[in-house]
N, C-alpha and C positions, 0 to 999 in steps of 0.2 A: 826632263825624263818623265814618264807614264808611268802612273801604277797600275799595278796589275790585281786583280781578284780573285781568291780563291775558290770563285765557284759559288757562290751564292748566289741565286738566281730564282725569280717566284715571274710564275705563270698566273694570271688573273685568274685562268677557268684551263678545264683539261684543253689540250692543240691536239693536233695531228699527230700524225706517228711521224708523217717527214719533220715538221717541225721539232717536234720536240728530238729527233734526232740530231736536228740542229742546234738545238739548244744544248742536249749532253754532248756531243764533238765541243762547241764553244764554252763550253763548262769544265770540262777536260783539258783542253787547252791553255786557261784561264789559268787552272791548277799548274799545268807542269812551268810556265811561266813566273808563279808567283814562289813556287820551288824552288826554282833557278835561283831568283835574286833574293830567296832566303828572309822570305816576307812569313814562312811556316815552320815553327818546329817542330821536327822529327823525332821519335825517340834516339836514333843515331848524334843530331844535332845537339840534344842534351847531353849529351856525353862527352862532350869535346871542350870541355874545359869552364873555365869561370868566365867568358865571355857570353857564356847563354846561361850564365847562370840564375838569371830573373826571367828567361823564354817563355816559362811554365802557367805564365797571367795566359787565361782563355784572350785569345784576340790579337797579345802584343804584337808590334812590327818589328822585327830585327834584319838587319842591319838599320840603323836610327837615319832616318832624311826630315832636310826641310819639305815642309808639306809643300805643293803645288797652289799659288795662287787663286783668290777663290774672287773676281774684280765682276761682280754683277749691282742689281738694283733691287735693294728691299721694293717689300709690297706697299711700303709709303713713302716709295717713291725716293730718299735717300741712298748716295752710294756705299755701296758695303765694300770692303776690300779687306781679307783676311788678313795682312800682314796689319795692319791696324789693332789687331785686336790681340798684342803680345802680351797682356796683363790678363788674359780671360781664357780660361781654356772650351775651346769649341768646337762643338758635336755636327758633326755636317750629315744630314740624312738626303737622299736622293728620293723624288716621289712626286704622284701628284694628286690633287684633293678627287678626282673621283674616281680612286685607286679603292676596291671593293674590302680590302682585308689587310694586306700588311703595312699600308702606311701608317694606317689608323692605331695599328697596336704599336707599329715602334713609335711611334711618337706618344701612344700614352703613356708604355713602361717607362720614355726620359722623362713624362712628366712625373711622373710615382717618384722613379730615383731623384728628381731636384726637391719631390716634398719632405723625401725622407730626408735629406742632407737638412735642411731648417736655409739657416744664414750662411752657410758653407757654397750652395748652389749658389750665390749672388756673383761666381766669379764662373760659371759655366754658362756659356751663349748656344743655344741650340739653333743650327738655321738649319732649314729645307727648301732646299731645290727643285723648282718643279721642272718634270721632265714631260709637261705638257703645257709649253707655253700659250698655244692658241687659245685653249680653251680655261685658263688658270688664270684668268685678271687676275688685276691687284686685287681690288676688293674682295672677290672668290677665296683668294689667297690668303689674303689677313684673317677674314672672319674662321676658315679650316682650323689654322692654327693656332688661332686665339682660346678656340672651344678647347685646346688641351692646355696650354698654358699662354698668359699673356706675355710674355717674356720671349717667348721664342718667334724666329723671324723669318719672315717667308722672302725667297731671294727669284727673281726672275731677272731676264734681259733678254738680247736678239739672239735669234737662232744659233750665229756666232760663237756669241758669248759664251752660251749656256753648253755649247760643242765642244769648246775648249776646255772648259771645267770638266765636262766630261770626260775627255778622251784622257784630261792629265792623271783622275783620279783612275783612270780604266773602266768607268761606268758603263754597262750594257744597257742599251733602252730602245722597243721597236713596238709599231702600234699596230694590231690584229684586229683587223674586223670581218664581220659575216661577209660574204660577195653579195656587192649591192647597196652596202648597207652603210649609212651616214653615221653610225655607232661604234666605236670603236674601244679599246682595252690599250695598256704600254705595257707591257711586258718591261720589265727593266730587273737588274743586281739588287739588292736589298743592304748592303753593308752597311755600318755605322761608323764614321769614322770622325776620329778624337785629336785633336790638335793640342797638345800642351802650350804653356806659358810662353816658350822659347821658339813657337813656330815651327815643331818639328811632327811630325807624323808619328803618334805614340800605338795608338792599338787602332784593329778593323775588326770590328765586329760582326759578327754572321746575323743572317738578318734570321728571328728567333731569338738571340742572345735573351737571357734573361737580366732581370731588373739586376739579380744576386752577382751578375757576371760581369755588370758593367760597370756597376758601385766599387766593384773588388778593384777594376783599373783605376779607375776615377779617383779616387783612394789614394793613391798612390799619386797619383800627379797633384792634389790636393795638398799631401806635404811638402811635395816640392816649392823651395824657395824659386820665385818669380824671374823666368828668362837665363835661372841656372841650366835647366834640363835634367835628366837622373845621374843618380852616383849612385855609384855600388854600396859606398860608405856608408850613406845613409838611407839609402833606401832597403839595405838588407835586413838591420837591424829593426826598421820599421815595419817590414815583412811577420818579421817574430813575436813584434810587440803586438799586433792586431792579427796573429793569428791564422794568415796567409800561407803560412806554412805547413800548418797542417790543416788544410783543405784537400789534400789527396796522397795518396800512397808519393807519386812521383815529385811532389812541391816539395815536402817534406825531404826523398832525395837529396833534388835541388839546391835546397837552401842547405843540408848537413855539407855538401859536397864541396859549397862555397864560400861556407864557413872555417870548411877545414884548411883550405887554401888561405884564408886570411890570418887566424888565428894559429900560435905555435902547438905544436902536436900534441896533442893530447887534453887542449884546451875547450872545455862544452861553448857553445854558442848562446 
């Protein structure tokens, strides 16, 4: 099954009007799909009981899936295969090294968020995917990602391959050039997307997400006992203790609403 996107989407340089027409139709689209299968909540969807009662993380995915296969070739040459890596939880970015502006920054903010963690980031694996393999050696490849952290790991393969990964996670990616002209741009989605301990698709993050936004997911999966996945049980309580809850008028909601539901009436959280 495909994931779908909510419409995050970055242009290298302004397009056309037809184009970028194209781009909001396909942006649009993206949305009411990933509405459908309830990859977004709504303020209506907070409402509907203790099953979205944790919705309220900027990014999360609900309804919870295993993540989609991720079976390509690090930049040294090693095969990488995402189900392998159920002990690590891992950030999968789409991009490629001569991407003028947003590869560059989400890959710094993951670096910022793993220095901030200390020893806690030793269980987060960052890989990026180029979605320009012609032109993206390996070597290109390594040295891009190296300069933000050496830890993180650049995944290429065949045309293929790299289409398949795509298309599972719903990735948009299309390369614009001047007419005539041997120079070219990819237009591509920008999402950040996070894979827990247990292999499952936990939050998507809009490309922008701040460092503060994705620490706050991260966080949370962090506690999580290894290849468990979440529990209400204990991840609500954890919510409270670090403060999660009161991050905004509606968390704070949230978390009262699901607390009342657990606890007997009349009982504070």
């Amino acid at each position: 099954m495909a994931w779908r996107q909510t419409g995050s989407f970055v242009s290298c340089h302004e397009v056309g009007n037809e184009a970028m027409k194209r781009l909001r139709g396909a942006a649009a689209l993206a949305l009411l799909v990933a509405l459908a299968w309830g990859k977004t909540a709504t303020a209506q969807s907070l409402m509907n009981g203790e099953s979205q009662a944790l919705a309220f993380a900027p990014g999360m995915v609900e309804p919870l899936r295993t993540a989609p296969e991720v079976a390509l070739t690090t930049a040294e040459g090693a095969e990488f295969r995402l189900s392998q890596h159920r002990d690590e939880i891992v950030v999968i970015v789409f991009g490629y090294t001569r991407c003028p502006d947003v590869c560059a920054m989400t890959l710094a903010r993951l670096a910022q968020l793993r220095a901030q963690l200390g020893t806690a980031a030793e269980v987060i694996r960052v890989v990026f995917v180029t979605l320009d393999p012609e032109r993206d050696t390996a070597a290109s490849l390594r040295a891009y990602i190296r300069a933000f952290d050496p830890t993180f790991v650049g995944l290429t393969g065949t045309p293929k391959a790299l289409a398949q990964v795509r298309d599972a996670y719903g990735v948009v990616a299309g390369r614009r050039a001047a007419p005539g002209s041997p120079r070219y741009l990819v237009d591509h989605s920008t999402f950040v997307f996070v894979v827990d301990r247990a292999g499952q698709l936990r939050f998507m993050f809009a490309g922008g997400a701040s460092v503060e936004d994705m620490s706050h997911g991260i966080a949370i999966l962090l506690h999580e006992q290894p290849q468990s996945g979440p529990s209400r049980s204990t991840v609500l309580p954890l919510l409270w203790q670090t403060g999660e809850c009161a991050t905004s008028l509606r968390a704070l909601f949230i978390c009262s609403r699901a607390s009342s539901r657990r606890a007997p009436q009349g009982a504070r959280p």
